[in-house]
Residue frames relative to the residue before (quaternion, step in Angstrom):
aa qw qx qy qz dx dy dz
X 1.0000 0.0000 0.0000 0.0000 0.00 0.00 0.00
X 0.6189 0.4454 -0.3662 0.5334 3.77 0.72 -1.11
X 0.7774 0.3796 -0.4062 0.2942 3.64 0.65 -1.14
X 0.6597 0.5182 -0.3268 0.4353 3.88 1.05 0.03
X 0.5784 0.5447 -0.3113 0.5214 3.19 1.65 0.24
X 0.4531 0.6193 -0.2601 0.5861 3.60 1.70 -0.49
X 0.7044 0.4840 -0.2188 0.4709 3.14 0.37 -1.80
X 0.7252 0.3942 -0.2954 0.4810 4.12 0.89 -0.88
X 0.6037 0.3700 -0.4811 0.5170 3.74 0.58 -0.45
X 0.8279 0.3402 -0.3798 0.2337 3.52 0.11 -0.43
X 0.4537 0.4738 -0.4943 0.5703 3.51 1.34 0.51
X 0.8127 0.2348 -0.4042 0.3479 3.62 0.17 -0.23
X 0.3572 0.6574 -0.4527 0.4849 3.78 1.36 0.57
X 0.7020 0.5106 -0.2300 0.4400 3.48 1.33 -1.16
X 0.6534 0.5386 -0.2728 0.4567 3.46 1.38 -1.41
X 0.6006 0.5391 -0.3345 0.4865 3.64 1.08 -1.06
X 0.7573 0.0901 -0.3623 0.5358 4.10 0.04 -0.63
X 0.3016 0.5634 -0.6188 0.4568 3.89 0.21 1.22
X 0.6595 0.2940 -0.1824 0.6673 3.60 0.62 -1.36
X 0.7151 0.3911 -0.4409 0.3758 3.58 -0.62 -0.33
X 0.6207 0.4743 -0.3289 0.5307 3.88 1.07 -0.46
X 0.5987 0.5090 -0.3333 0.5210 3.66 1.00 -0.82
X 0.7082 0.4276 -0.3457 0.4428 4.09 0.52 -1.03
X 0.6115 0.6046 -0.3636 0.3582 3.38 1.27 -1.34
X 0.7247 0.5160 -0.2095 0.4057 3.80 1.41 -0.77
X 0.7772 0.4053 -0.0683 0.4765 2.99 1.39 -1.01
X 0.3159 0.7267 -0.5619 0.2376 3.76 1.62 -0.18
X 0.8541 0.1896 -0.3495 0.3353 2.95 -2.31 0.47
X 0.4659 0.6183 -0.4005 0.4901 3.88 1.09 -0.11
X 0.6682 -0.5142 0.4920 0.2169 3.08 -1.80 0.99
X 0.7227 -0.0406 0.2711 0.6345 3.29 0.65 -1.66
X 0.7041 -0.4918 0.4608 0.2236 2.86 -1.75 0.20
X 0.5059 0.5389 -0.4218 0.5251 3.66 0.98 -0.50
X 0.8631 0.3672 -0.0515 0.3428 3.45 0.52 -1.21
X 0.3859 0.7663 -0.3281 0.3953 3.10 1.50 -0.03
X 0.8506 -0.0780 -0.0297 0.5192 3.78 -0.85 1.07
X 0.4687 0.5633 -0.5726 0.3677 3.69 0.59 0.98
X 0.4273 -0.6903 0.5831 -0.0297 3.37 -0.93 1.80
X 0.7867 -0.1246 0.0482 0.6027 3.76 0.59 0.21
X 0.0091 -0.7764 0.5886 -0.2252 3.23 -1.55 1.16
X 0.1489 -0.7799 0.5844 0.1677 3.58 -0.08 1.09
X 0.2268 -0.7192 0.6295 0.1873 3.69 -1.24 0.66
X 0.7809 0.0891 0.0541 0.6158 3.74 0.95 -1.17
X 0.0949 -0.8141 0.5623 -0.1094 3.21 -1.40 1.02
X 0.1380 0.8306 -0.5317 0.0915 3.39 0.09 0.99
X 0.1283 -0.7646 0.6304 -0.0386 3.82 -1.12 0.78
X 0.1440 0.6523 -0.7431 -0.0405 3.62 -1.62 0.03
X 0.2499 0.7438 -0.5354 -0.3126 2.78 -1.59 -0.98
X 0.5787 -0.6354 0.4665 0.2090 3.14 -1.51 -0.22
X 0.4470 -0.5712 0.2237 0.6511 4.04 -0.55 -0.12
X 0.6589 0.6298 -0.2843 0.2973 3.47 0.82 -0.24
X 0.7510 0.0401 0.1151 0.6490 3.40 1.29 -0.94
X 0.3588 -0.6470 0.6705 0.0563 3.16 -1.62 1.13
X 0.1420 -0.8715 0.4685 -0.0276 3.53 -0.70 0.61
X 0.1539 0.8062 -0.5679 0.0622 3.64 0.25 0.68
X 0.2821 -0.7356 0.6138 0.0508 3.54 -1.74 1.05
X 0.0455 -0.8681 0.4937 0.0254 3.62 0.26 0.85
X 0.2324 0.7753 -0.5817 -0.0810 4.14 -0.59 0.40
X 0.1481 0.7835 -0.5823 0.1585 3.47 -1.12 0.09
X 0.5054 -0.5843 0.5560 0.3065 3.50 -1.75 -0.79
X 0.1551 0.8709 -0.4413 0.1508 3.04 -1.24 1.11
X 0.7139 -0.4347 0.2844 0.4695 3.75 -1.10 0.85
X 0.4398 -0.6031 0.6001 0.2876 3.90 -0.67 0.31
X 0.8143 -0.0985 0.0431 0.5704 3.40 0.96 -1.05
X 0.4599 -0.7585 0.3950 0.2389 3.27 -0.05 1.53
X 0.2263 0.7663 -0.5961 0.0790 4.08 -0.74 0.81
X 0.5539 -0.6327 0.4748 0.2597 3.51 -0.64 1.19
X 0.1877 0.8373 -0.4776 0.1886 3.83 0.80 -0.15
X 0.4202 -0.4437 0.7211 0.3264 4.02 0.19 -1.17
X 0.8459 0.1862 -0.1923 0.4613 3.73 -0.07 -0.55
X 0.2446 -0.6846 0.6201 0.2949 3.69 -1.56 0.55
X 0.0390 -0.6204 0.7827 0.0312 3.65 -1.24 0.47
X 0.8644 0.2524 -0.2147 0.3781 3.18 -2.14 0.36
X 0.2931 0.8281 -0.4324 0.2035 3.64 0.84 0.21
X 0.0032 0.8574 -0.5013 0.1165 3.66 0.41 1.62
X 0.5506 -0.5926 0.4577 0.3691 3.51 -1.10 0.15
X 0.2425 0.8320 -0.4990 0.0020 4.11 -0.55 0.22
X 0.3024 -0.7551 0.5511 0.1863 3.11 -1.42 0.65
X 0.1677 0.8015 -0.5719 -0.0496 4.19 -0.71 -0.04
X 0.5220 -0.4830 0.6850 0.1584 3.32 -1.78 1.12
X 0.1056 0.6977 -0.7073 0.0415 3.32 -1.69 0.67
X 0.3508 -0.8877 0.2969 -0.0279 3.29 -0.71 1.41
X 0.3312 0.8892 -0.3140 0.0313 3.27 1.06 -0.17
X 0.3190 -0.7382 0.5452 0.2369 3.72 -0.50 1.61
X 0.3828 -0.7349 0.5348 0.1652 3.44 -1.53 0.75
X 0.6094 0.5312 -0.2165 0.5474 3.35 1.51 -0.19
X 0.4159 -0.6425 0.5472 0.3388 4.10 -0.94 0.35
X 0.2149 -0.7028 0.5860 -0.3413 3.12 -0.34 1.54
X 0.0151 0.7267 -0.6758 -0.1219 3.57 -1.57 1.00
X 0.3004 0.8178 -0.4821 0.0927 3.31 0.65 1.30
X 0.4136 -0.7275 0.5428 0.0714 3.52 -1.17 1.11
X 0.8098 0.3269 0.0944 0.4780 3.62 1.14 -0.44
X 0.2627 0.7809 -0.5658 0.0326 4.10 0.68 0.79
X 0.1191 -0.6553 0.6634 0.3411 3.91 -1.22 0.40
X 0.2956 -0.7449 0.5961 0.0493 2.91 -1.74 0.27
X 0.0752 -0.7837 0.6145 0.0507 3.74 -0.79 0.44
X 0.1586 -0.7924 0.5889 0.0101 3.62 -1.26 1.06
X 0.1279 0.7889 -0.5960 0.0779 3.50 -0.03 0.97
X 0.1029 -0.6741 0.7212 0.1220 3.11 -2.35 -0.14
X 0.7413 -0.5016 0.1261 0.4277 3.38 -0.26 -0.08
X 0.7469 0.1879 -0.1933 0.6078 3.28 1.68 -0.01
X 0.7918 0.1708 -0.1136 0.5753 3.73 1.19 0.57
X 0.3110 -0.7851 0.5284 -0.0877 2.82 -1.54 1.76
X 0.0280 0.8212 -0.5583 -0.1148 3.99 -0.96 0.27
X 0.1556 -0.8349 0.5267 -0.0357 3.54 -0.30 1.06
X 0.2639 0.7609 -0.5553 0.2074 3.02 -0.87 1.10
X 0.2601 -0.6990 0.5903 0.3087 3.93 -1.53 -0.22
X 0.0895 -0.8041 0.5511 0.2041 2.68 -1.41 0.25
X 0.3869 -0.7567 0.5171 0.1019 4.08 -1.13 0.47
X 0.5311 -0.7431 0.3614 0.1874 2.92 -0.79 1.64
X 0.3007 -0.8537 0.3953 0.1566 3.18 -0.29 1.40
X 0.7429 -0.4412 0.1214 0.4886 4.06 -0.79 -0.07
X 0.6304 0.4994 -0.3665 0.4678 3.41 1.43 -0.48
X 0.7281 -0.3833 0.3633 0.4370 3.95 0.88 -0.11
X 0.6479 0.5769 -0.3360 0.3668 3.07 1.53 -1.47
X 0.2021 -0.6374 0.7187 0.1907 3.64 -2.14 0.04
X 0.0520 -0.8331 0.4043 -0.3739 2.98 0.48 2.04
X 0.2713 0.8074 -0.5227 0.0356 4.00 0.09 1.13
X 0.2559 -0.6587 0.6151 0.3495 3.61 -0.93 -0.36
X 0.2285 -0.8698 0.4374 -0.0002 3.21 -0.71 1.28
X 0.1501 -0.6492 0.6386 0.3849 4.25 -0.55 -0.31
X 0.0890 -0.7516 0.6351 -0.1543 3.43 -0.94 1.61
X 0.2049 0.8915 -0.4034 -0.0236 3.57 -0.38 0.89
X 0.4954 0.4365 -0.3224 0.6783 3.02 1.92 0.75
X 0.3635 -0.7592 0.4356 0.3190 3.39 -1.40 0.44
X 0.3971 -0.8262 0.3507 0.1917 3.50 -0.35 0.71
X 0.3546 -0.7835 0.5014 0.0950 3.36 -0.71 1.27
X 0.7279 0.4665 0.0089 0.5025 3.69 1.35 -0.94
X 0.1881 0.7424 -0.6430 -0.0103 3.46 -1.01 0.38
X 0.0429 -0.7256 0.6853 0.0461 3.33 -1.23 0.66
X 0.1941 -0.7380 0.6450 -0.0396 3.11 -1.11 1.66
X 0.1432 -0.7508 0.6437 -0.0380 3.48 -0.71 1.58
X 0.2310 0.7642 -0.6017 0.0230 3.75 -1.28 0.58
X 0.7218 -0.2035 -0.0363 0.6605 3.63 0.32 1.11
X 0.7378 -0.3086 0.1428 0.5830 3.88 -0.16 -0.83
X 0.4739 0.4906 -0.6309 0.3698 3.59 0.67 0.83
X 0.2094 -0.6502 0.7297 0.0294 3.55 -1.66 0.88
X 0.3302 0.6779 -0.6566 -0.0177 3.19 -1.60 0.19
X 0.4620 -0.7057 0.5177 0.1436 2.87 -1.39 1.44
X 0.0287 0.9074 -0.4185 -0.0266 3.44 -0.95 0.26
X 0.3538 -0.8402 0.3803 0.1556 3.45 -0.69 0.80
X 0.4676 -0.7325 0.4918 0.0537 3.59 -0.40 1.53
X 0.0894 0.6272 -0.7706 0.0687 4.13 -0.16 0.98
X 0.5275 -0.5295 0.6511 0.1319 2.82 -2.23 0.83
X 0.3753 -0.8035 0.4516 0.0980 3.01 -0.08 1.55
X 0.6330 0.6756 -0.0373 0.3761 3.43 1.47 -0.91
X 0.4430 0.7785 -0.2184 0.3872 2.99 1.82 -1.42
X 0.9117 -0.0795 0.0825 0.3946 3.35 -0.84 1.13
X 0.3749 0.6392 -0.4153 0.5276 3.02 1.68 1.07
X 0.4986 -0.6227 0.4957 0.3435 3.63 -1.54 0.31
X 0.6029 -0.5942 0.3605 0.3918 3.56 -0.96 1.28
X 0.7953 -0.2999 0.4225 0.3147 3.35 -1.38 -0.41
X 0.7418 0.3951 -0.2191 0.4955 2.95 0.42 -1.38
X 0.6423 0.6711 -0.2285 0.2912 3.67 0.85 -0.82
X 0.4944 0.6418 -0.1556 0.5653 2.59 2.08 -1.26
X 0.6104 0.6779 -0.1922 0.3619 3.32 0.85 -1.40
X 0.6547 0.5482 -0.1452 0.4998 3.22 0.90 -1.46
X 0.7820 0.4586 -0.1887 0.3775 3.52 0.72 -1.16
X 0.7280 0.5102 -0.2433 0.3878 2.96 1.68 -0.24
X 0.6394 0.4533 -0.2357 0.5745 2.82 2.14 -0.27
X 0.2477 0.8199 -0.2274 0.4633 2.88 1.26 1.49
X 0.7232 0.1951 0.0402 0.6613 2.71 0.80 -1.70
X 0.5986 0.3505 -0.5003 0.5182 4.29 1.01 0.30
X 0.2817 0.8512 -0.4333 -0.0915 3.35 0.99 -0.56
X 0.7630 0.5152 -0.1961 0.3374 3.72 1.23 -0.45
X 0.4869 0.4171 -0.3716 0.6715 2.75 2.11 -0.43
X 0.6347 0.4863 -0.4920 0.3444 3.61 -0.35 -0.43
X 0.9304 0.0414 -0.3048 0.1992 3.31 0.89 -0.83
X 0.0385 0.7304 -0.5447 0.4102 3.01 1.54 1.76
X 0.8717 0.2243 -0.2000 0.3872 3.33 0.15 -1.26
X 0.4565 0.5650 -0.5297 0.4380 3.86 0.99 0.38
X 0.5565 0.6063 -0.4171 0.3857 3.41 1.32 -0.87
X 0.6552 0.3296 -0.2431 0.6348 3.60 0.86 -1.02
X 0.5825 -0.6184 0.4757 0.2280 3.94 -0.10 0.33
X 0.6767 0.5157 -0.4046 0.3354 3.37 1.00 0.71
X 0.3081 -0.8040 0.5072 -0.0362 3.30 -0.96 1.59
X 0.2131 -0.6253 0.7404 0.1245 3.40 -1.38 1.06
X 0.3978 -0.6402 0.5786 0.3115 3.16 -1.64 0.45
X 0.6987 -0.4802 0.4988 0.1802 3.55 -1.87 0.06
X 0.2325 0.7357 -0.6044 0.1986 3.74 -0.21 1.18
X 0.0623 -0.7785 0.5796 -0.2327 2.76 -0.89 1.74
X 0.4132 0.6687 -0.6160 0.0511 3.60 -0.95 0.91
X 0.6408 -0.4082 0.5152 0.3968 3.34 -1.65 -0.57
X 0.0653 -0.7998 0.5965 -0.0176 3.39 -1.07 1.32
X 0.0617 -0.8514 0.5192 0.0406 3.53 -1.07 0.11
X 0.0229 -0.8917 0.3670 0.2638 3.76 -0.31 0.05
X 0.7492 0.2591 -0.2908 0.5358 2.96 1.95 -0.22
X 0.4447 -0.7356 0.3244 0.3948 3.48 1.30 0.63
X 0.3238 0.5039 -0.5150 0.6132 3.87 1.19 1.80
X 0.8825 -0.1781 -0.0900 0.4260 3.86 0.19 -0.60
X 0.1262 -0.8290 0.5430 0.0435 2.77 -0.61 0.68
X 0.3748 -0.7494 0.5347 0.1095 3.49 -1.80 0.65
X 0.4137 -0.5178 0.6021 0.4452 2.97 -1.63 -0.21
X 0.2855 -0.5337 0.7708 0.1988 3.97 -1.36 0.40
X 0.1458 0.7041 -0.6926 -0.0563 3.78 -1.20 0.39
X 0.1940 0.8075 -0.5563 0.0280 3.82 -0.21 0.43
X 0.3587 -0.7196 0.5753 0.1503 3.43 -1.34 1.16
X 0.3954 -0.7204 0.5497 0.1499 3.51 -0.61 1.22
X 0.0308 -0.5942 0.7944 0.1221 3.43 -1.91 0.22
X 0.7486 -0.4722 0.3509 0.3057 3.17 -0.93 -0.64
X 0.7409 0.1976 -0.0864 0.6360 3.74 0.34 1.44
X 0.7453 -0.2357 0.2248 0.5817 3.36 -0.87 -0.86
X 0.7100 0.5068 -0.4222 0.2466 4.06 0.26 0.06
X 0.0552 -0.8428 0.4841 -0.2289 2.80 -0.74 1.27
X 0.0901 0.7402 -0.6608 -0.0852 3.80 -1.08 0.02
X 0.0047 -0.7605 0.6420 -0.0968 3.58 -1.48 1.18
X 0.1888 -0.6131 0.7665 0.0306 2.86 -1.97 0.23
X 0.1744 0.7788 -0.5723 -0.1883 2.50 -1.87 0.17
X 0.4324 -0.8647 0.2553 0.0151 3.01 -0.87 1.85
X 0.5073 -0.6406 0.4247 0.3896 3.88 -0.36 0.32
X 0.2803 -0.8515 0.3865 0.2166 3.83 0.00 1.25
X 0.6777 0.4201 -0.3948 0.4564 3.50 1.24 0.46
X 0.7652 0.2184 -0.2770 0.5385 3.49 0.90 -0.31
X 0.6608 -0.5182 0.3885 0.3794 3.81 0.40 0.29
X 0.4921 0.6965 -0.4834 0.1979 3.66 1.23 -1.04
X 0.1065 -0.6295 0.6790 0.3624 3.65 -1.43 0.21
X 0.3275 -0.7607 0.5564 0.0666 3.21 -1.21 1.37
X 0.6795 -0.2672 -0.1465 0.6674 3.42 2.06 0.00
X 0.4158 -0.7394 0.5295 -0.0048 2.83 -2.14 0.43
X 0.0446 0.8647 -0.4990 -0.0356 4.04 -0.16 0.66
């Protein structure tokens, strides 16, 4: 009897710093799914034209991005990326975002890396772009890149899947990576989810997974 009473405090001594490593990672968080994830694409829309590629990016994310193991500052944003397909000395692209009942206008300026990179306030989802630069126009069509894709969080799951023993080795010892997640592409035809679990610096584990069937297509 004492020895099956031993045997129970010390599974639930074990289960308790199991949970107590899991809260220690996940405080101030709704839930566990969501818990310590530093960036996270929710919607993703793209076209382009011969002139200009167009990508629409929203979600949640680090205020200031820091390899660390831990998210902080975790805010909601949206950004436009521009990218001409043609050689071009432009210095200046405007842009317009519409749908059928709402527009956002704006410009943007090549920044130091070349890029035409803004962070926008976006509260509709945009079906349209119109890229203006002196008398060049193009119209453009916006696909939900997302459409009929698995959510984040789903995504989320699948990756903590395939670390599943380290993660829970190292929750056992209370040490947490944070959650980076977006939408990647190289020839703007498929694209992926990226999920990677931070530590602190260069450690890390990722994947990246096919956002309509779950597949990981790779893994590091």
């Amino acid at each position: 009897m004492k020895r099956k009473l031993l045997i129970t405090l010390v599974a639930t001594v074990l289960l308790l710093a199991s949970v107590f490593a899991l809260v220690a990672c996940n405080k101030n968080k709704q839930n566990a799914v969501e818990s310590n994830v530093s960036r996270m694409t929710l919607g993703y829309y793209a076209g382009e034209s011969d002139l200009f590629a167009v990508t629409v990016e929203k979600g949640k994310r680090e205020k200031n991005f820091i390899a660390d193991g831990k998210a902080t500052d975790v805010e909601d944003f949206a950004e436009i990326t521009i990218l001409p397909l043609k050689a071009n000395d432009y210095t200046e692209i405007a842009y317009e975002l519409k749908n059928d009942t709402s527009t956002l206008s704006g410009s943007i300026k090549k920044n130091e890396y070349g890029e035409y990179v803004e962070r926008i306030t976006l509260d509709f989802k945009p079906t349209l772009a119109v890229i203006t630069v002196g008398e060049e126009k193009s119209e453009i069509e916006l696909a939900s890149i997302l459409d009929g894709a698995l959510t984040a969080e789903d995504v989320i799951d699948i990756a903590r899947a395939e670390f599943k023993e380290i993660l829970d080795k190292e929750a056992s010892e209370e040490k947490c990576r944070e959650i980076y997640l977006k939408v990647i592409t190289g020839d703007r035809v498929d694209y992926y989810y990226y999920v990677s679990f931070i530590g602190e610096g260069v450690d890390y584990l990722a994947v990246l997974i096919d956002p309509k069937t779950g597949k990981v297509v790779s893994k590091k």
